[in-house]
N, C-alpha and C positions, 0 to 999 in steps of 0.2 A: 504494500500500500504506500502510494507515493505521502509526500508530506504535506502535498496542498488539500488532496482527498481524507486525510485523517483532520486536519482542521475544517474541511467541511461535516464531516463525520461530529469531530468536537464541540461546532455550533450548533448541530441538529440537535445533541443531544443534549444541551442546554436549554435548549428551543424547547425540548420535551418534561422537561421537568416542569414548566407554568400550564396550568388548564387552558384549554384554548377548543372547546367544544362550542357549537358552531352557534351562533345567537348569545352566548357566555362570550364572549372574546374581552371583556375588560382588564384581566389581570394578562393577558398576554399583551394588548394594547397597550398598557399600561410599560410592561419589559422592552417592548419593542420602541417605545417614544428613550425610554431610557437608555437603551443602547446606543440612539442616536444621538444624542444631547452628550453623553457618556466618551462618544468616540468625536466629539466636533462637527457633526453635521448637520447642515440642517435639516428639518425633518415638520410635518404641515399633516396635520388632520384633523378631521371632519366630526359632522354629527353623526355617523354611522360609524364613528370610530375606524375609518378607511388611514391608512398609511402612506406618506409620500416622503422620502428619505433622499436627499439629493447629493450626491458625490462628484466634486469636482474632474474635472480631465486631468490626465497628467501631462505633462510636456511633450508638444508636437501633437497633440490632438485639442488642440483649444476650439480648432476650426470646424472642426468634423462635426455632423450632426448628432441631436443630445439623441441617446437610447432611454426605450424605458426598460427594466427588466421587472415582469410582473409576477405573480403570485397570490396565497389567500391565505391568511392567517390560521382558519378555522381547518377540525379535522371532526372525521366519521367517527362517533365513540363506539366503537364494537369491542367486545369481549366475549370468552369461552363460558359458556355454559358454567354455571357454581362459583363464578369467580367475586372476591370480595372487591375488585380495583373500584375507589371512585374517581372518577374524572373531573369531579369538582376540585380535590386537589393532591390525587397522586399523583407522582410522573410515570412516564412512558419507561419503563426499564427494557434496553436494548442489549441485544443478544445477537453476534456473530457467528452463523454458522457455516464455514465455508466460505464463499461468496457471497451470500446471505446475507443482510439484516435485516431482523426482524422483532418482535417485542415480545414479551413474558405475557402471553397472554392474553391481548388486546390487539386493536388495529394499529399500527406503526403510528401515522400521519407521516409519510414519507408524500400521501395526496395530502396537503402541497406543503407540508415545513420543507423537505429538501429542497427545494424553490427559494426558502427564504436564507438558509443556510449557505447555498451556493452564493447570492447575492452577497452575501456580507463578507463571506471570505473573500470574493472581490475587492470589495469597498476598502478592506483592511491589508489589502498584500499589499505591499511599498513594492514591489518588483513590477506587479502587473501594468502594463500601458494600455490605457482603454480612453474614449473619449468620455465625455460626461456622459452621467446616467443617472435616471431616477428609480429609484423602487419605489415601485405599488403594491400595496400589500393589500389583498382589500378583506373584508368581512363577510360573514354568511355566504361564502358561495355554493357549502354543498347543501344549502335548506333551500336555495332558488332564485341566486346569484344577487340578494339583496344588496351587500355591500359596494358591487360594480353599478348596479342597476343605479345607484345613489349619488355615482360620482356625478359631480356641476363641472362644468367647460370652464377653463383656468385652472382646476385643478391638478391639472397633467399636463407641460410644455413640452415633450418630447413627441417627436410624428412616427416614428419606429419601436415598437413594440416586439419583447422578447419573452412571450409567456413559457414560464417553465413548467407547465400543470402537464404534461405526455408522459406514457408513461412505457415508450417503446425507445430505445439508444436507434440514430441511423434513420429514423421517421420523422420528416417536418411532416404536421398536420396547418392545412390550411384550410382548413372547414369544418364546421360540427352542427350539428342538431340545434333548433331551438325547441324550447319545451313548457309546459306549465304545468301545475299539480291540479287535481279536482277534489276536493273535500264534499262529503257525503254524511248529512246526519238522517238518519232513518228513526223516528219515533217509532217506539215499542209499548208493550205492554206487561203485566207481569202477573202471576198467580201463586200461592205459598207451595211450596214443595208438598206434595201430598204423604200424609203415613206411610209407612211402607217404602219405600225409595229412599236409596244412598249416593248422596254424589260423589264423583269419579272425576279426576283428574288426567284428562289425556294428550301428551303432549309428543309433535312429531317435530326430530330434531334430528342432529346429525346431517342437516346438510350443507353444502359450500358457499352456497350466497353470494356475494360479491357486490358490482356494481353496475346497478340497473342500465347503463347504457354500454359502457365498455363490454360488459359479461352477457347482456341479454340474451345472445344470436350462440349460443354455448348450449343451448337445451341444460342449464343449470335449474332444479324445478325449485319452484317458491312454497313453503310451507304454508300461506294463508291460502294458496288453491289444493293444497293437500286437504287441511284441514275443512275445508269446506265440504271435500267430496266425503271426507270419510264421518262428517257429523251428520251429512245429510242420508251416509248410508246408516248409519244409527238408527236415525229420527227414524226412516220407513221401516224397520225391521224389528221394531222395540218398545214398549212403553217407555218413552223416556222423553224429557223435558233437557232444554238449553235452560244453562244456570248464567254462564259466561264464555265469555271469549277474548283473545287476545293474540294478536301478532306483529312480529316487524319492529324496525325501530327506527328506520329514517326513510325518507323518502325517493332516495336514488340507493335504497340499499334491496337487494333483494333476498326475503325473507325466508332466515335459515332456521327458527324455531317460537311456533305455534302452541298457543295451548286450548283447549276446551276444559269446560266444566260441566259435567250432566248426571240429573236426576234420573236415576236407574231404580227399577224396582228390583229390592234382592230378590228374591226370586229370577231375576235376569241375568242378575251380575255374571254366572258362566256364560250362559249367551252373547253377552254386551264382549267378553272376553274371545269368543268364539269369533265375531264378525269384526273387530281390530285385528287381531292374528290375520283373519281370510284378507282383510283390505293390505295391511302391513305388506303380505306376499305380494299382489298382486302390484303396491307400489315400486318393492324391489325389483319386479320384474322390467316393468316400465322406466325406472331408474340405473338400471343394473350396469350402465357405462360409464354415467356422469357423477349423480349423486349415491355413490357405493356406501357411504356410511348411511343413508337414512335407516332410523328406528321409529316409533312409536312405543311409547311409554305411556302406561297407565299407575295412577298414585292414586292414594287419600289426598285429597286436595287440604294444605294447613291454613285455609280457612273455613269460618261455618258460615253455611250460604241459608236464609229462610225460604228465598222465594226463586223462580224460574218464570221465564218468558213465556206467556200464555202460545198453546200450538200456532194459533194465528198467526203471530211477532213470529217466534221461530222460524216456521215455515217460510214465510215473508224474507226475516234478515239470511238462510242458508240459501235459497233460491234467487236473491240479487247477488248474493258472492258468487256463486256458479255462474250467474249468468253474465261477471264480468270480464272481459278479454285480459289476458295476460300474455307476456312476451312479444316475440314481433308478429308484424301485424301486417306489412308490406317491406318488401326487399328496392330498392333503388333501380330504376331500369338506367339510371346515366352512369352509374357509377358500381360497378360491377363490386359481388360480397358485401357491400355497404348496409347496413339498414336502411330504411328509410325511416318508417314510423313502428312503435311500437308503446308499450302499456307495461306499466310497473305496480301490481296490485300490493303497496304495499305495506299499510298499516292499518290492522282492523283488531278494535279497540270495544265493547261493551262498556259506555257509559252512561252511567243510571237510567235516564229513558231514550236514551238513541245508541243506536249501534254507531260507531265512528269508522269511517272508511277514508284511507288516504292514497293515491294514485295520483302516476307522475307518469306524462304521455312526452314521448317525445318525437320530434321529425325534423326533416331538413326541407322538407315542404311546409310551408306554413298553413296552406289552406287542408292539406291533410291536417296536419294537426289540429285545425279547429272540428275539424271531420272526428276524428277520433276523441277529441272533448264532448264534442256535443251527442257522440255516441254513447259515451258514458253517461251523460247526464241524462240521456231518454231513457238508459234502463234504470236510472237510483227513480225519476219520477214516475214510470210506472211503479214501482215497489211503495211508491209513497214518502221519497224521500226529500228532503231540499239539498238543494247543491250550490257549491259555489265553483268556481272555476278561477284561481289564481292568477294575477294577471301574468301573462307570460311574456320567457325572453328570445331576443330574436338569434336565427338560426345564422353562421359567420357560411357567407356564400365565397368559396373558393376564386381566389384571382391567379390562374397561373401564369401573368404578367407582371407578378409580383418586384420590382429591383428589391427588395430584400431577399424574396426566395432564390434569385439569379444570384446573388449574392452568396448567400447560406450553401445553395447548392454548390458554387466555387471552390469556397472555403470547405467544404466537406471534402468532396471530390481529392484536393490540394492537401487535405491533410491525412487522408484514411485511404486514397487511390482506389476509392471505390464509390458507388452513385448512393445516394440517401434514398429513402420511400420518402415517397412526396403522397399524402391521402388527406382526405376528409375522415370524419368518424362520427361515429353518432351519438357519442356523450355529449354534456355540453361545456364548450367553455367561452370564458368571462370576454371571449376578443372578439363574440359577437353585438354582447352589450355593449363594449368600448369602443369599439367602432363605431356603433349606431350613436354615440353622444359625442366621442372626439372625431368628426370627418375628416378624409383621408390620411388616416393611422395607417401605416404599411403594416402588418403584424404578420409572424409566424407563431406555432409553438414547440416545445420541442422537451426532450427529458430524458433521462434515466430509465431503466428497467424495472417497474415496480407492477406487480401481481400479485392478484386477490386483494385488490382495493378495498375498503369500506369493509371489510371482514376482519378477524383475530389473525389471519393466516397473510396480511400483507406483508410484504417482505420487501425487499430494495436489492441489486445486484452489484455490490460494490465497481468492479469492473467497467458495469456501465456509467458510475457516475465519473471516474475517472477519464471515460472516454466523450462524456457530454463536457466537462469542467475543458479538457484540452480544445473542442471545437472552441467552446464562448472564447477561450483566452486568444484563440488566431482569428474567430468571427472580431473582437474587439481589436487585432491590429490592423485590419483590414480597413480601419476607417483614417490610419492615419493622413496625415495632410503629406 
């Protein structure tokens, strides 16, 4: 490990030590104003707690145009099953395995602190020659790009943008998806659990998850559509009552463990045992390449419930879960393997008298995507539900006229004697909102090797951060005068 890659290593995992979960970002904002003020620079934010860090040129680059190099403070809080971490204010405790990094436990936030890490080790090498640059750091981008969405005109003088949110070495991405979330509350109703009947805890877990745009198109399965089909084989095969429900936990995360709660008459309980086993099978079968760990587990649930969802509400909230689309939903005909649009079913929630349903559609068509919104919202209001539809952000439309990408392309080529991927992808990122507010921002984005984002299993490929850190430092001599 070179010595520039272990001080970016060094920063990150400083970076990891403050909370910095996504809508929470104050004590990292807080670290982050201080590092600047700390190290002499100037440094400018907002009411959204957005970041603007400014670093002088060094000599013989006074003339060159200013850079931005961008980034988002906020990370995915995921964690393994029994795990005590809180993310209000444990750190990230990081673990080398091989070429590996990854965390004890929990999701890295490699999506985006190495972003911020690389940036500052910049900022702080006295060797490096780069012209001026700004960091933008911004907030909320993985709850639906609030913090970019927020940035005002003057807040950013630089016209060239260097997002480091990718998460493939060797790939500029100059295009993504735009997308918006659909919130669903479903009024229910409810009846006391009758004599006779014991509630049952069942919860289907054990599988990979990830993140809902990057991972979609992986046949990776979501446990809130697990858990739909196999409550609803219950409901039809059983006296049994829905007590609760609960899945997911962010909204570009897709759902690696579900739980149910149902009123069983003993007298059933082998039975109720009998038709999880039979479903159980039938998912491992259907899973049996991707999602290999999935189980189903049934418990004494440790709380005590009085009452369950009248059959009506039940039937009602299992039957709009089925009847919601998940995964992809159109393949791109311009842009070959690409998604186009797709559905992220991902947090459904039993609260007091509404069921809560949270879904995240995304596209690189816009009028798709309102096509796919408004498909969703025709089936929550047949079930009887109200909806609201998130305003959403726009899709960053591909220029392969880019002089930056001609650029980057160069410099790649010049350093590594080989061609870069040049793609669109269907996650989304922040250079389609910043675009849409700073006009004519040149932008690419570019990164490291990080897989199973938004999961406990995200990890970072040291290797490739050392091979993204060498592009930026000859991308940045390329502008001398």
């Amino acid at each position: 490990m070179t010595e520039a890659v272990q001080k970016i290593l060094d920063i990150f995992e400083e970076l990891n030590r403050v909370p910095r979960q996504s809508e929470h970002e104050e004590k990292i904002h807080k670290w982050l104003v201080g590092w600047a003020e700390e190290n002499g620079f100037a440094c400018a934010t907002d009411d959204s707690l957005n970041v603007n860090i400014k670093i002088p040129a060094t000599a013989g680059y006074e003339d060159a145009p200013g850079l931005v190099i961008q980034g988002h403070m906020d990370m995915v809080c995921e964690k393994v099953d029994g795990s005590d971490h809180d993310f209000s204010k444990d750190p990230i405790k990081h673990v080398i395995d091989g070429e590996w990094l990854t965390a004890d436990g929990t999701s890295l936030g490699a999506d985006n602190g190495i972003a911020i890490a690389m940036a500052f080790a910049a900022a702080l090498d006295k060797d490096l020659e780069h012209p001026a640059f700004e960091i933008l750091i911004t907030t909320a981008e993985e709850t639906g790009l609030y913090g970019a969405n927020a940035l005002k005109p003057g807040f950013v003088e630089g016209k060239i943008l260097l997002n480091l949110d990718s998460e493939d070495e060797g790939i500029f991405t100059v295009g993504c998806a735009g997308g918006n979330n659909t919130i669903i509350h479903l009024p229910v109703e409810y009846r006391d659990i009758p004599a006779g009947h014991k509630t049952v805890q069942i919860t289907v877990t054990g599988l990979l998850g990830g993140h809902s745009g990057v991972d979609i198109n992986t046949n990776r399965e979501s446990s809130n559509v697990l858990l739909s089909r196999l409550v609803s084989r219950v409901l039809s095969h059983l006296d049994a009552g829905l007590v609760d429900i609960y899945g997911g936990t962010a909204h570009n995360s897709i759902a690696r463990t579900s739980d149910a709660v149902l009123a069983v008459r003993v007298a059933d309980l082998e039975k109720l045992e009998e038709v999880v086993r039979e479903v159980e099978a039938q998912f491992k079968v259907e899973n049996s390449i991707v999602d290999k760990g999935l189980e189903i587990k049934t418990a004494t649930p440790g709380e005590k419930y009085s009452r369950m969802l009248t059959a009506g509400s039940a039937a009602k909230s299992v039957n709009m879960l089925l009847a919601m689309p998940h995964g992809v939903q159109r393949m791109s005909a311009a842009i070959s393997g690409l998604v186009q649009t797709s559905n992220n079913l991902a947090i459904v929630r039993l609260e007091k008298e509404n069921l809560y349903v949270l879904q995240s559609q995304r596209s690189s068509v816009m009028t798709d995507l309102m096509y796919m919104s408004r498909k969703i919202e025709a089936i929550a209001k047949l079930a009887g539900a109200e909806v609201e539809i998130e305003e959403k952000y726009p899709a960053w439309m591909p220029d392969m006229d880019s002089p930056l990408l001609q650029k980057c392309r160069e410099v790649y080529i010049r350093t590594f004697q080989k061609e870069p991927v040049i793609e669109a992808i269907h996650a989304g990122l922040e250079c389609g909102v910043i675009g849409s507010i700073y006009e004519g921002m040149d932008m690419i984005s570019f990164g490291p090797d990080i897989q199973d984002c938004h999961s406990p299993d995200e990890k970072l490929r040291i290797p490739s951060l050392e091979s993204v850190w060498i592009f930026l430092t000859e991308l940045f001599k390329s502008y001398r005068s």
